[in-house]
N, C-alpha and C positions, 0 to 999 in steps of 0.2 A: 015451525021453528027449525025444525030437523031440513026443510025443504031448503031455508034460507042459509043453513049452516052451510047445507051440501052444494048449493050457487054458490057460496062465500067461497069455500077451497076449491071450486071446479075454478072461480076466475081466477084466484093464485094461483093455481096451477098451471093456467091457461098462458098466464100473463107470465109466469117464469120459464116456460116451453120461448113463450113469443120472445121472451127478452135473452132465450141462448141462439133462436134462432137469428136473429136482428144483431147481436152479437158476432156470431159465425160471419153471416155475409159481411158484415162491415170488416170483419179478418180479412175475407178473400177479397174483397176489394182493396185492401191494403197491401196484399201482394201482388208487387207489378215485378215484370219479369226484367232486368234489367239486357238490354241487348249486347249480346254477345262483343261486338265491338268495344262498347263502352267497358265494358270489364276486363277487354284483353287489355283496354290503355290504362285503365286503372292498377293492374298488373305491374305492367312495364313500368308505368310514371313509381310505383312503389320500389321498384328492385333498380331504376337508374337511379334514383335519388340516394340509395344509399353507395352504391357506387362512387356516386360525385362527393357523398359525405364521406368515403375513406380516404379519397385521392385526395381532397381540398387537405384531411388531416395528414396526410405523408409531406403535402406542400409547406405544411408550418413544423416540416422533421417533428412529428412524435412518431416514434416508430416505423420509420419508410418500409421496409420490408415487409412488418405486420400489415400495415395501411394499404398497402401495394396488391397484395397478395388478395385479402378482402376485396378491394376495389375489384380487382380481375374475376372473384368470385361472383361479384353481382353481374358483371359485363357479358361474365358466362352464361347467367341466368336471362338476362335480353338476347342472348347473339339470333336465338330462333326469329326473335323479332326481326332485329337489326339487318342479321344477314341477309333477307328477304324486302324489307320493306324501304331500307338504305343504305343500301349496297356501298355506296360512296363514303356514305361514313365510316360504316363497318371497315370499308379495305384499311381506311385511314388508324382507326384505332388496334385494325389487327395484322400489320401491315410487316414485312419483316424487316432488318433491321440494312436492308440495301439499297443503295439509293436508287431513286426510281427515276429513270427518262422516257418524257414523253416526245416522239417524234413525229411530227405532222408532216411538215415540210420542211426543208432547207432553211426554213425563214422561221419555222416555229417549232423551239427544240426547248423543251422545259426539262430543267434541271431540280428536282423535288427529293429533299434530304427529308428520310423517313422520321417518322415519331408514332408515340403508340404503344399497348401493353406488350407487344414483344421487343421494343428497343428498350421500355424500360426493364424490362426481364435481363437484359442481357448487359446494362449501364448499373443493375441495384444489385445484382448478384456475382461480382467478382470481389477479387483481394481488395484493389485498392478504390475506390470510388470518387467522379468527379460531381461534388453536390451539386455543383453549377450548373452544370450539362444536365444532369439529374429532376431540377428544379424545373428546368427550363422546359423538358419532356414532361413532367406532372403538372405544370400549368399549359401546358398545349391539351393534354388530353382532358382534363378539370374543363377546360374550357369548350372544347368539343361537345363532351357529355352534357354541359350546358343545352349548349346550342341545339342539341338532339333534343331535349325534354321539351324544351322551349316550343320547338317548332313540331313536335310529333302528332300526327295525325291517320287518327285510324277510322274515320268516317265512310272510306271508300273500300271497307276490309268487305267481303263477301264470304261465303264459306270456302269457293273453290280458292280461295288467294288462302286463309287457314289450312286447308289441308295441302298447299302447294309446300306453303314455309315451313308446315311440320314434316313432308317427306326430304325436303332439301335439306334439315337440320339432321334425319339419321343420317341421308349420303353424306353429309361433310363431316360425321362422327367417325363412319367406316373409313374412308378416303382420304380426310388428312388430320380427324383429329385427334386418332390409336396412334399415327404414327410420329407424332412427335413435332408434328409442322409448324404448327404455332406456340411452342412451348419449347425452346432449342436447347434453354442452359437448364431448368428445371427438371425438364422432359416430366410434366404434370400434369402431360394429357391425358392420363386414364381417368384421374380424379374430374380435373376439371369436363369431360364425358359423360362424368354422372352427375354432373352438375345440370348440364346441357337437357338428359334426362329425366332428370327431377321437373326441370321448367317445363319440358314438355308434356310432362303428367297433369301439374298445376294447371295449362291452358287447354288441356283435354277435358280437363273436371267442366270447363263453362260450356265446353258443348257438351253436357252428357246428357240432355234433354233433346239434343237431335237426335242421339240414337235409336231409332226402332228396334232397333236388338237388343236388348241391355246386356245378354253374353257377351256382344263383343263388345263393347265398355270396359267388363272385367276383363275379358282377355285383354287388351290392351293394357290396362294397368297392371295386371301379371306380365306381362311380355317385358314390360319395363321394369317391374319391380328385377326381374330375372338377368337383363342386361346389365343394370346396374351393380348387381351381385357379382357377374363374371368380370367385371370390370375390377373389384376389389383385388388387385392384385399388383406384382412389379409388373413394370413399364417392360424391361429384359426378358422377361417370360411370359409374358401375356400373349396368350394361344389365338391371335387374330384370325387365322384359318377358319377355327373352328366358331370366333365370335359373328364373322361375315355371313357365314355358313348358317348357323344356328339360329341369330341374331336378328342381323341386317336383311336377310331375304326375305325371313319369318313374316318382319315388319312390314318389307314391300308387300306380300300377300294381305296383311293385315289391313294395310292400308288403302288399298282394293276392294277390299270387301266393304269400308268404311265409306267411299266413293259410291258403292251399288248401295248401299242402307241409306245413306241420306241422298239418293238420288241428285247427286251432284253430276254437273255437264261443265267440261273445260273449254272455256273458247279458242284455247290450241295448245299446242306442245310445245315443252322445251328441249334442252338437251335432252333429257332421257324421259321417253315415251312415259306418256297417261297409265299405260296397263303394263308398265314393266316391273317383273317379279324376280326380279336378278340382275345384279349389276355385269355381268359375265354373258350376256346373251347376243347372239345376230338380233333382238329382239328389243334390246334396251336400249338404241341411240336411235334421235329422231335426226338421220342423215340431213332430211333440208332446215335444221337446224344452223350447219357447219356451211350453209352455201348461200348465194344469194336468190333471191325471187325467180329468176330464169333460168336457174336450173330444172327445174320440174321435176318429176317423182323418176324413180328409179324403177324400170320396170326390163324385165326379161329379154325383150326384141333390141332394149336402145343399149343394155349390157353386151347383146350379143353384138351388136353393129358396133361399141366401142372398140371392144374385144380384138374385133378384124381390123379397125383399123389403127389398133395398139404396134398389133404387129406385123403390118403390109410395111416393106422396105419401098416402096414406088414412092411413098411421101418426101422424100428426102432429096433431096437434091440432084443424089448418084445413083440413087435407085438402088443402095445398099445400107442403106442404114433406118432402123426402125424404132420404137421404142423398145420392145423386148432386145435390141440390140445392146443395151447396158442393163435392160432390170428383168432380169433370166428367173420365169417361175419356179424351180426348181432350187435358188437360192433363195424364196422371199422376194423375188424381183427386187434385187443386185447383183454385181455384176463377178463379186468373189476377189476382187484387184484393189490393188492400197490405191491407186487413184487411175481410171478410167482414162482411157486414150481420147486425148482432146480436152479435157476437161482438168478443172486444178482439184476436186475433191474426191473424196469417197464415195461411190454411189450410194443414196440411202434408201432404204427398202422404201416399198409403197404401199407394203401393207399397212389397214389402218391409216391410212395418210389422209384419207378423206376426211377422219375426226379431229384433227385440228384447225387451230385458225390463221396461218399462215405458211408458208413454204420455200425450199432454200435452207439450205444451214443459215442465212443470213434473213432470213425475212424478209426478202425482200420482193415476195408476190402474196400476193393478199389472198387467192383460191388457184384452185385446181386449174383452171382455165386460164387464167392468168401466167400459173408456169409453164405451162404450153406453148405459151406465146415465144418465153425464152428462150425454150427448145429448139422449138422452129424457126427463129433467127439468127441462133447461131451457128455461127459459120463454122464450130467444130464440130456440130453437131447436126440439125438438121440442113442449115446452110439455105434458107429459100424462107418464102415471105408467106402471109397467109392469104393472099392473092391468090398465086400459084399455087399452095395447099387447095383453096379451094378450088382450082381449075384441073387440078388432077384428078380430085375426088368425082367432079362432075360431069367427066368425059369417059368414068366407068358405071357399064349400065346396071352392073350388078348394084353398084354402091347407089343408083338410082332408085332402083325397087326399094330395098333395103332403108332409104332414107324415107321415100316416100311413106312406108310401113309407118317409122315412126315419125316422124314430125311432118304430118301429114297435111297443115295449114302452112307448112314452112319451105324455105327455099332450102338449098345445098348452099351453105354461105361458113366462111370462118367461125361463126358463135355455134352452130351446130354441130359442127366437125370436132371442135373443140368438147363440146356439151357432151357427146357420146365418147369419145375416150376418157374424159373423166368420168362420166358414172360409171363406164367399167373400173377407173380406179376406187372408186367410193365403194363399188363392190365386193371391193377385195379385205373385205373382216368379218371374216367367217366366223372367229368366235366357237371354235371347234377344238382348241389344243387339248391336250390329257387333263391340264390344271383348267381350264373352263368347266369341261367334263364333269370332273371331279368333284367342284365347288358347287357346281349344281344337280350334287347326286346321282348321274346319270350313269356313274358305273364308281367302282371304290379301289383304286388301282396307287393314289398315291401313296411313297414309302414316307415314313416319320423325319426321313430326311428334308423331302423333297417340302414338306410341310413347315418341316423346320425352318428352309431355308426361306419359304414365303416369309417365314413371320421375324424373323433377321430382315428382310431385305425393308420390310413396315417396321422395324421397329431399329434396333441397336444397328444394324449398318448407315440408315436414313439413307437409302436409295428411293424410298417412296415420298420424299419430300420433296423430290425434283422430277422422279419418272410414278406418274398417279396411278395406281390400279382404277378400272381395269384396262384400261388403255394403254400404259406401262410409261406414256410420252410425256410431256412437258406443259399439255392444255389441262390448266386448274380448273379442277373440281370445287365444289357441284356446279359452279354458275357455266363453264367452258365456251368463255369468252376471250381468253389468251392463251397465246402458247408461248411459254417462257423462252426465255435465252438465258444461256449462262455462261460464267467464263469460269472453267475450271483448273485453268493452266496448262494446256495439252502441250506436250515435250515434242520436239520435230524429230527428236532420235529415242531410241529405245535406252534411258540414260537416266540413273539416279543419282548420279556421282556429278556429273559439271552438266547438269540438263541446262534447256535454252530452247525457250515458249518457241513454240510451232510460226513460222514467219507469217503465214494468213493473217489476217487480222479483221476477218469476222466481219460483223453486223459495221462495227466503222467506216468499211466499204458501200456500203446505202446513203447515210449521211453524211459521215467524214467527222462523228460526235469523239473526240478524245475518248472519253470515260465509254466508250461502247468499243472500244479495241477489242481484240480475242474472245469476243462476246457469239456464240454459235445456239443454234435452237435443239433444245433436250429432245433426240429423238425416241421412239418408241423401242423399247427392248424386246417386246415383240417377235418372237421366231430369231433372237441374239445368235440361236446357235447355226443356225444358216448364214449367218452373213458378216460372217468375218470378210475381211481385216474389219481393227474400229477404231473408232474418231474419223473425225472428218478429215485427217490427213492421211487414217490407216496405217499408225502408227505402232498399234498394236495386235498381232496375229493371234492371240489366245483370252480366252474370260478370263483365267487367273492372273493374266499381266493385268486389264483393265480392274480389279478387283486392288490388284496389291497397288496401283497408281492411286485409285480412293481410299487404301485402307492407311496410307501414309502420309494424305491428305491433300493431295492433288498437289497441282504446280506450285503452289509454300512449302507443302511438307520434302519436293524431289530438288528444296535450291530454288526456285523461279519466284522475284520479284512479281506479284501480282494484288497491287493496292486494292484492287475492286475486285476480286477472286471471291465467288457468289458460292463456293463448295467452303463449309466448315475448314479450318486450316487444320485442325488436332486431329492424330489417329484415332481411327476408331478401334483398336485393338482387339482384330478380330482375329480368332485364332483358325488354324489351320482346317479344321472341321469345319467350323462354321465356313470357310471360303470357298471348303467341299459343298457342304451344303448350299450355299446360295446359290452354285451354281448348277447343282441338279436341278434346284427351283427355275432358272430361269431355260432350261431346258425341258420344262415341262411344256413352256411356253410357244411352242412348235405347234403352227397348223397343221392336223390331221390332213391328205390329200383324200380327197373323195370322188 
């Protein structure tokens, strides 16, 4: 009996072991790991949908402003998506409030009146308000946001396209969205920053099962808990300097290391290189980004062969005129003159020219090679064709060696000639000034001025919403696929009393578009203190003239009628220090010779 007892409870016992284990597994097979993809859309479809559900409510007036504001708060919380995966729509919903032309050809010139969370920012937050108008922009955007949920698709998401969008979400944080660029009448970009950072906390969490490290997991989540904190602060005081510094580099290494742990490979680069740990380096821009297929890499021999024949006077017609003939290294290569002998503009430096996407105060060559062309045909300037460039260069046996070194499958023909004087342009961003220096710890020389004035120039001046660090120019960040044009108003006399817009008339000379009159491309401030006179008519001989001309609000604020005038019209009331300041800052901005 005692045998039968002790079988009896051995098989309950047996049998309640089998029924936790048979239990358990049937758990673990209930855990299916849901893919990464499908949770980031599940994400996104949660945070647009309420989006759409404040805007639809601001559309039937309860509380537009409340409504408004929420709505923008979700919009924030997609943009890492957005920004990266629909570009097009994103421009559309975060679009500024100027009208946009497209120009193709002479025959295809679109006319496109913006709409979107900053026209409505800037239609729902004044004295008097047009409901109409009002209406009319929250069912345009109601209806986009539609159209986005509807059609969003993240089946083709891989990890390397995840960690492309979450490093292009801190560069567009650093670059325009401390400084005020999309948030013009509010200035709510600190907030909405940490908004931006919260999201990307939230879609770090789905990958935290790639990480082989789990430290850097929490580092990461610290890194941004920390960002988030320094953000709490005024928009007017907020220490960008030290946020980029601290911050934004931190992250770039961060975010490297995160690339070596999950053994991620990119199938190429965009603007700013794979393994870049600082926006401020020779190191951070992927130069054949900015250029087309045939340019090829940039290498030592084909700098040096540009180099020579930058500045050989035999190319010219007279056999006295060369490139360094107007853009003198010594100046930032320009020429130091309100406007150039032969020519109707300001010379403009060529440093950094290479990082943008078109050239000309007027835009009107598409690359580096391309303005070459114009160079060399005109007759006040080069005066000869590129026939004859090429027959010059061909009939020198030095330039023979030298060619053959580098393009060593190729003839001496125009598209080479051309090829090697620009990549010695595209050479020339050294990325070396005191304030690069500095910002990347390599020595600690800036004064709290000079600092000061960085974080004026990103923040309460808004000079960084039209010239982008770290570039200083007018190709928008992160994506740097345009380089803007704007029309500021520029006075043809030194004149605040009966001023009168500068006679040029800009980009309207390419197509002949009305609305693109007095329209010029935001150059790089870049080495500013080498290259006076400024504006493109060299109108003005000193920073503080060009300083007091923006601080009174460009050509509205000096008297000049300017309907489409793309500069803020209201003073920025900056006081006299601070105009001190800003301007040590952009003298920091001088390449080091070496």
């Amino acid at each position: 009996m005692r045998f039968l007892k002790y079988c009896k409870e051995a098989y309950y016992i047996s049998l309640f072991i089998l029924l936790i284990i048979s239990s358990s597994c049937s758990k673990k097979e209930k855990i299916v790991k849901i893919p990464f993809n499908i949770q980031m859309k599940q994400q996104f479809t949660e945070d647009i949908t309420r989006a759409i559900t404040f805007i639809d409510s601001a559309v039937i007036d309860v509380n537009i402003k409340k409504n408004f504001l929420q709505s923008r708060k979700y919009f924030k919380k997609i943009e890492p998506i957005l920004a990266s995966l629909d570009i097009e729509n994103y421009a559309f919903l975060n679009q500024p409030n100027i009208l946009k032309i497209e120009e193709e050809d002479y025959t295809d010139i679109k006319l496109k009146k913006p709409s979107g969370y900053q026209v409505l920012e800037e239609e729902i937050f004044v004295d008097e308000i047009d409901s109409v108008l009002i209406k009319k922009h929250l069912n345009l955007v109601a209806n986009r946001l539609k159209l986005i949920k509807e059609n969003s698709n993240f089946n083709h998401i891989k990890t390397y396209h995840f960690l492309w969008l979450f490093r292009k979400s801190i560069l567009q944080i650093a670059l325009t969205g401390i400084t005020g660029f999309d948030s013009p009448v509010l200035e709510n970009s600190l907030e909405e920053s940490k908004i931006v950072y919260q999201s990307l906390k939230t879609y770090l969490s789905i990958f935290k099962d790639e990480f082989n490290d789990p430290q850097l997991f929490e580092k990461w989540n610290n890194e941004i808990d920390l960002s988030i904190k320094d953000l709490t602060t005024d928009f007017n005081t907020f220490d960008r300097y030290h946020f980029i510094k601290n911050h934004t580099h931190r992250q770039l290494n961060l975010w490297n290391l995160v690339v070596i742990d999950w053994g991620v490979h990119f199938p190429f680069e965009l603007a700013i290189k794979n393994k870049a740990t600082s926006l401020f380096s020779n190191t951070t821009f992927n130069h054949t980004f900015f250029t087309d297929k045939q340019s090829g890499e940039i290498t030592p021999e084909k700098i040096a062969l540009g180099k020579k024949l930058f500045n050989d006077p035999h190319l010219s017609s007279d056999k006295r005129m060369s490139c360094a003939t107007c853009h003198h290294s010594d100046k930032a290569f320009t020429d130091g003159l309100k406007i150039g002998s032969g020519v109707t503009r300001n010379t403009p430096t060529l440093s950094y020219s290479g990082l943008q996407q078109a050239y000309f105060y007027d835009k009107r060559a598409g690359s580096l090679e391309g303005q070459i062309i114009a160079v060399v045909e005109n007759e006040k300037e080069f005066h000869t064709d590129l026939k004859t460039l090429t027959r010059v260069v061909s009939k020198d046996s030095v330039y023979l060696t030298d060619f053959t070194k580098v393009y060593q499958n190729q003839k001496i023909d125009n598209t080479t000639i051309r090829n090697a004087i620009a990549t010695y342009i595209r050479s020339l961003a050294p990325f070396n000034s005191k304030f690069d220096s500095n910002i990347n710890d390599l020595e600690n020389t800036l004064t709290q001025n000079e600092i000061n004035g960085f974080n004026l120039f990103n923040g309460k001046a808004k000079c960084a919403t039209c010239h982008f660090a770290p570039l200083f120019n007018g190709t928008v960040p992160p994506n740097y696929k345009e380089s803007e044009i704007e029309l500021i108003g520029v006075p043809e006399q030194k004149d605040t009393i009966n001023a009168v817009i500068s006679k040029d008339l800009g980009r309207y000379h390419v197509y002949k578009t009305p609305q693109r009159k007095h329209f010029f491309k935001t150059p790089t401030i870049r080495n500013i203190h080498k290259t006076a006179p400024y504006m493109h008519n060299g109108v003005y001989t000193t920073l503080e003239e060009v300083i007091d001309f923006y601080n009174r609000g460009g050509g509205i604020g000096i008297g000049i009628d300017t309907p489409y005038q793309t500069l803020p019209s209201d003073s920025l009331l900056l006081n006299d220090q601070e105009i001190k300041d800003l301007i040590l800052f952009m003298k920091t901005l001088d390449d080091q010779n070496e």
